[in-house]
C-alpha positions in Angstrom: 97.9 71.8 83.6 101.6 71.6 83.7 102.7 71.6 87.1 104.4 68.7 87.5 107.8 70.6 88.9 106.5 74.0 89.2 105.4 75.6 92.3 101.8 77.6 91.5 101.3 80.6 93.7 97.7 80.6 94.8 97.3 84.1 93.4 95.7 84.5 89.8 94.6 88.1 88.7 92.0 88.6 86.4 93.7 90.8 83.3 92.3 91.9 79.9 88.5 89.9 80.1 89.4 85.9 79.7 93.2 86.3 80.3 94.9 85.4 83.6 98.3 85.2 85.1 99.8 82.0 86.7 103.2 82.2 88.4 105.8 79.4 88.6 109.2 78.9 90.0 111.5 75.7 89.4 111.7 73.3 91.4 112.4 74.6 95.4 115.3 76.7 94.9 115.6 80.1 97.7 115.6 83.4 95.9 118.7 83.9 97.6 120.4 80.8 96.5 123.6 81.4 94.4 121.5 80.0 91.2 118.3 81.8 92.3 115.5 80.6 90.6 114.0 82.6 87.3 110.0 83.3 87.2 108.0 82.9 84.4 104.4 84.0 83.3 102.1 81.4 81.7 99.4 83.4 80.4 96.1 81.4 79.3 93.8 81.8 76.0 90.6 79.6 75.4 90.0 79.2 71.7 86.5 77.7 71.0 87.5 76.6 67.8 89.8 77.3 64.8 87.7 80.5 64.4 88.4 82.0 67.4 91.1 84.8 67.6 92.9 85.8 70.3 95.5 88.8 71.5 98.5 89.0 73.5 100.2 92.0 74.5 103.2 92.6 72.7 105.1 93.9 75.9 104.8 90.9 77.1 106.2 88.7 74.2 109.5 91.4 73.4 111.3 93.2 76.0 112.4 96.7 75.2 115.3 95.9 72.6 112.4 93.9 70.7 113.7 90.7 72.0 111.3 87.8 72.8 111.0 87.1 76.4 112.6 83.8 77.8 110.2 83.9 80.9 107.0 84.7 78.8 105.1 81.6 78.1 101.2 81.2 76.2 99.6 77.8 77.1 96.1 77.8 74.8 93.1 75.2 75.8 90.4 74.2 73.2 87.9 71.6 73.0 85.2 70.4 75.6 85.9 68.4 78.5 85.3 64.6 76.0 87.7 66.1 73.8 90.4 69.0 75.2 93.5 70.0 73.9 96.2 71.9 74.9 99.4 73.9 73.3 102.0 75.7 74.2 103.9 78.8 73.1 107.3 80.4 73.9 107.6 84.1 73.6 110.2 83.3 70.4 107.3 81.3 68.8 105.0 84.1 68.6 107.4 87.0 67.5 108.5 84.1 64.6 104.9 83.1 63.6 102.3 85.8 64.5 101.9 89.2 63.3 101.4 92.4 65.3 98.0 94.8 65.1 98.7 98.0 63.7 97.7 101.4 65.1 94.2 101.6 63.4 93.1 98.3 64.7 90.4 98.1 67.4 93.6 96.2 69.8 96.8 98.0 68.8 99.7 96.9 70.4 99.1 92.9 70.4 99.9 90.0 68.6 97.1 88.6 66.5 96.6 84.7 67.1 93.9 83.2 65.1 92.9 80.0 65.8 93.4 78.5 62.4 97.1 79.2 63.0 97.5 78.4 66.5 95.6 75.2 67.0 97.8 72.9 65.1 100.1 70.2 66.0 103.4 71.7 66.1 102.0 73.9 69.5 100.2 70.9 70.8 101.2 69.6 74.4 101.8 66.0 73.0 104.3 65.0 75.4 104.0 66.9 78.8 107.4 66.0 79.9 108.9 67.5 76.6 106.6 71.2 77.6 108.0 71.0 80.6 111.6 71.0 79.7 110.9 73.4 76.8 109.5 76.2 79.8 112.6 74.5 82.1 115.3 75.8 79.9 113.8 79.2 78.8 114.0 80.3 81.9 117.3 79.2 82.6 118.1 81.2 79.8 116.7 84.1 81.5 119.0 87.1 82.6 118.5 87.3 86.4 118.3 90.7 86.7 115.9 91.2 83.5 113.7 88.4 84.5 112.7 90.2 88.1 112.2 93.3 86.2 109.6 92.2 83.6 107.9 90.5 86.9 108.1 93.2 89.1 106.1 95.1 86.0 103.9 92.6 85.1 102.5 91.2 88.3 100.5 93.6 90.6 101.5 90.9 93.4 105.1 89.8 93.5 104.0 87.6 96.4 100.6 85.1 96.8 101.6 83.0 99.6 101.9 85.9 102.7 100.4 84.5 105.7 96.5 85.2 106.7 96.6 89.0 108.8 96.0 88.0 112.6 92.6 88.1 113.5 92.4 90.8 115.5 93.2 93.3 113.0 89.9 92.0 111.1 87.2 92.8 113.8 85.9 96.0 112.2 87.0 98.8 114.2 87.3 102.5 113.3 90.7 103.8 112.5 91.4 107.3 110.7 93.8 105.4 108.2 91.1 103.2 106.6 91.2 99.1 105.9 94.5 98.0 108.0 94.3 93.8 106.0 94.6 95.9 102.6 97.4 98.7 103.9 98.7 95.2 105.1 98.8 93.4 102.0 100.7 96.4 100.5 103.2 96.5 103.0 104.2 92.8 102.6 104.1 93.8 98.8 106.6 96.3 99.2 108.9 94.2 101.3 108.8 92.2 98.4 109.8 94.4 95.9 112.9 96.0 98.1 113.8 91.7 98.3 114.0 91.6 94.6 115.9 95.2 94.6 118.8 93.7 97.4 118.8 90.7 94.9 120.0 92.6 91.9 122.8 93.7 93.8 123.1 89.4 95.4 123.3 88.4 91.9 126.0 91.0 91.2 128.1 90.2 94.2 127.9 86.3 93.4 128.8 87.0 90.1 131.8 89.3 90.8 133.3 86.4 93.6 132.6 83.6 91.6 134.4 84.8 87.9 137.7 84.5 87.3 139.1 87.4 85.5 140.0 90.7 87.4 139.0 92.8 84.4 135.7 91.3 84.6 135.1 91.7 88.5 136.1 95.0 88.5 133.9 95.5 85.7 130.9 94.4 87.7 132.1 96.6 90.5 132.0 99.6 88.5 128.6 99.0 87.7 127.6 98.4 91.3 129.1 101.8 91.9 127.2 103.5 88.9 123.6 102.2 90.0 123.9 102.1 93.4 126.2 104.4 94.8 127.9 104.1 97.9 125.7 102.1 99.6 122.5 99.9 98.5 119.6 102.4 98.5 116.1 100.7 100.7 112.7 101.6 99.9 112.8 102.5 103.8 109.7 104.9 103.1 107.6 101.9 101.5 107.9 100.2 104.2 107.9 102.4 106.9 104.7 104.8 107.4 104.2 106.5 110.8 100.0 107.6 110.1 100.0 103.6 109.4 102.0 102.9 112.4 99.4 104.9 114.4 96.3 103.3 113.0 97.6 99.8 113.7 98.4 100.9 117.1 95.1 102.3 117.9 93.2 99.5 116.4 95.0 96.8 118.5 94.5 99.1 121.7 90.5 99.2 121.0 90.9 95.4 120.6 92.4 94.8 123.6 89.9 97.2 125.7 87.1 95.6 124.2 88.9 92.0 124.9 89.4 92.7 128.4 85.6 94.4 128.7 83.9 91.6 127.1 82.3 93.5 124.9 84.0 92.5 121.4 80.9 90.5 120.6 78.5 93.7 121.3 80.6 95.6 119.4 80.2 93.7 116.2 76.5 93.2 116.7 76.2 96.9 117.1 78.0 97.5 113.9 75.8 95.2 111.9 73.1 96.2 113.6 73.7 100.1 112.7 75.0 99.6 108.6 71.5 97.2 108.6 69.0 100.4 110.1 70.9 103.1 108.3 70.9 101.2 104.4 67.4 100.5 105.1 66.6 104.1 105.9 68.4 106.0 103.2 67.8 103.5 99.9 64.6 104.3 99.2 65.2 107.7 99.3 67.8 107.8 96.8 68.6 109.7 95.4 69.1 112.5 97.7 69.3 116.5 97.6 72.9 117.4 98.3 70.9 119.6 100.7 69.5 116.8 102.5 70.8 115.5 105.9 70.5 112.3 107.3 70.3 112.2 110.8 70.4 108.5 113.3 70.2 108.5 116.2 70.8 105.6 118.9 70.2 104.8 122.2 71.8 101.9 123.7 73.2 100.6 127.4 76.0 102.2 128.1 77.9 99.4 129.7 76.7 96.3 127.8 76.5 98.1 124.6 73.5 96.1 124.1 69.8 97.0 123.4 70.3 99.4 120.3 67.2 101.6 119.3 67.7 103.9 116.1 65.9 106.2 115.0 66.0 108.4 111.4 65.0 111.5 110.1 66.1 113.8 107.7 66.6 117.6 107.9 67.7 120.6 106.0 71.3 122.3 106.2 69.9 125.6 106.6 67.6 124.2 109.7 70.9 122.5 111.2 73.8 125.1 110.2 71.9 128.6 109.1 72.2 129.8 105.9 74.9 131.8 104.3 75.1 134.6 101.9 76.8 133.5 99.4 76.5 132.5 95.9 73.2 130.1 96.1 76.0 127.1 94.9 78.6 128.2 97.2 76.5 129.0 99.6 74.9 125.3 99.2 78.1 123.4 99.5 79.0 125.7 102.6 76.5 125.1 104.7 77.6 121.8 105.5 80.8 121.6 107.9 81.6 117.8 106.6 79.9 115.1 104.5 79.2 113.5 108.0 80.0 113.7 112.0 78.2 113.7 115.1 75.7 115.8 116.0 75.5 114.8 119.8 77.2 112.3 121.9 77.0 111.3 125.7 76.9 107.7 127.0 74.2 105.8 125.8 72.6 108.6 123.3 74.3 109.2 120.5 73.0 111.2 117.4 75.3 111.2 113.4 74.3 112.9 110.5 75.8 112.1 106.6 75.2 113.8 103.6 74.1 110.9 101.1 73.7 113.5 98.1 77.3 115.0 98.4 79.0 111.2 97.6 79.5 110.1 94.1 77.6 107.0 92.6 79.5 107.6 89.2 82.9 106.0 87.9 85.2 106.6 85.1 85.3 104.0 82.4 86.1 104.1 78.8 86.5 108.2 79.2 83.4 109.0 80.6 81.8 108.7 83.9 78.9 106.2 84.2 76.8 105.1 87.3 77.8 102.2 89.6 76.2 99.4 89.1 73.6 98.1 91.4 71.1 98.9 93.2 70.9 102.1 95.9 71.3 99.1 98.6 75.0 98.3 96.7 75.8 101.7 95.7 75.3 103.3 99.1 77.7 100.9 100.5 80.5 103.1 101.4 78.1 105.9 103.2 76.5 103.2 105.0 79.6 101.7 106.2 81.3 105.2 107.1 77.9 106.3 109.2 78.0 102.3 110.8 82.0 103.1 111.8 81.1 107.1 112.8 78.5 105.4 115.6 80.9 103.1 117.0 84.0 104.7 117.3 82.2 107.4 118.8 80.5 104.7 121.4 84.2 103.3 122.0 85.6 107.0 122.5 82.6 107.5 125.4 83.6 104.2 126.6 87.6 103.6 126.8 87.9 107.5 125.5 90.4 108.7 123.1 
């Protein structure tokens, strides 16, 4: 690969089947150097031979005025390992030399490469200093501003390289916001994107001291003052969420109680323990009545949290909540406060029902909905893990309380 003076982000995403994204930046310059550095996407295409076809999205060869991209780059592999071969492709030499699909075709919207047309030796990587320089001045060709656009669109991460969360954040510990790593991630992502919004207005400000014509500063000024305002707008909301805030704060004050307890170890065998007994009690029912609920019960030592004992059964709505007189449907769907909660709860004894048959197993692909792949074991996943993280954080609330 060409990365002799490229930086490779450690991040690759997985987009349309075989195609992936690699992001590189020149040399080590800051983002808030006074030449920041552009970015440019390689995207990578295997051709088996001179037969195969490939696509490419045609947003990512032109930009909106139907000019190629400087920052958009195609590197193509083909042979086996005894005999591989490379070429490369600037957004320019695809617009000049391929055609686009029209509307009828089974991938409208992309640029049609066949093999026959691609693999030849004025695309080859002959010379990998030569490729190098070739993807080294595009993107010095590249309009700042323009360049972190088509990123910021193109790449669901703007950032690969964030530090690891700290590990107490991982230990699996109920919180009403849900995963805090992933709420995280998206956090740092944000931060990112309000970097690249505070840079637009950088590059501006560099620009307007650096020139030397009046008419041109105040030029640049204006347009400072037409896009954003009075003062630079922040994303303060992406970055700032108080139910997060909460969560986080919560989860770090169950960490420390169970630090300071010992009991951090126990806690984690009891929630493995628990997802193992419950996924083993309700897959080989499945599927389930949406009437049906799934009652566990555990008994453990209150102070070591040691020594769990469950114990499942299933009952009727009507036997746990009465019946209602309404329409038989309604009626059905009413009888059940919640999809799951707990039943009883004292030190020691604690009893949770769920509702498997009231969760979905389906998703929506290609415009229809389809079943989740798997078996009951995999598709049950997210009611065993919600029942696992009901038992504990009630055990936690009994212990430390709320």
């Amino acid at each position: 690969m060409l990365v002799d003076r490229f930086w490779v982000l450690e991040r690759s995403v997985d987009i349309e089947g075989a195609d992936f994204f690699i992001q590189r930046r020149i040399t080590t310059n800051s983002l808030l150097d006074r030449e920041p550095p552009r970015l440019g996407l390689v995207q990578a295409k295997f051709f088996k031979d001179a037969s195969t076809p490939q696509y490419v999205r045609i947003e990512y060869v032109l930009d909106r005025d139907l000019i190629p991209r400087p920052e958009f780059f195609l590197i193509c592999h083909s042979g086996n390992e005894d005999a591989a071969r490379s070429y490369l492709l600037t957004s320019s030499e695809i617009a000049e030399n391929f055609k686009q699909t029209p509307e009828g075709h089974s991938r409208p919207g992309h640029y049609y490469l066949p093999g026959s047309s691609l693999l030849i030796q004025r695309f080859e990587i002959i010379d990998r200093s030569r490729s190098l320089d070739k993807i080294e001045a595009a993107l010095r060709s590249a309009d700042f501003r323009a360049n972190r656009s088509f990123l910021s669109w193109a790449m669901p991460s703007l950032s690969g390289d964030h530090p690891p969360i700290q590990h107490k954040y991982t230990e699996p510990i109920d919180n009403w916001w849900g995963d805090i790593p992933s709420a995280f991630d998206e956090l740092r992502i944000a931060a990112a994107r309000a970097q690249y919004n505070l840079q637009d207005v950088l590059a501006l400000l560099q620009e307007m001291e650096t020139c030397d014509d009046p008419q041109k500063a105040l030029a640049i000024a204006e347009e400072l003052r037409d896009e954003w305002g009075g003062t630079v707008s922040f994303p303060i909301n992406d970055l700032f969420n108080e139910d997060f805030q909460g969560a986080v704060i919560h989860h770090r004050r169950r960490y420390e109680e169970l630090e300071t307890a010992g009991l951090l170890g126990a806690h984690s065998t009891l929630r493995r323990q628990a997802g193992n007994h419950i996924v083993a009690e309700i897959a080989p029912k499945m599927p389930m009545d949406r009437d049906n609920v799934h009652i566990t019960s555990v008994r453990y030592d209150a102070d070591t949290l040691l020594d769990p004992r469950f114990e499942s059964r299933i009952e009727l709505a009507a036997t746990l909540w009465g019946n209602r007189p309404e329409e038989p449907e309604i009626g059905r769907q009413m009888n059940i406060p919640t999809s799951h909660g707990v039943l009883k709860s004292a030190p020691g004894n604690i009893e949770v029902y769920v509702t498997p048959g009231r969760f979905s197993y389906q998703q929506y692909r290609r415009g229809e909905w389809v079943d989740t792949s798997g078996s009951w074991r995999d598709r049950i996943s997210t009611v065993v893990d919600l029942t696992a993280r009901l038992i504990c954080e009630e055990v936690l609330r009994l212990r430390f309380s709320d």
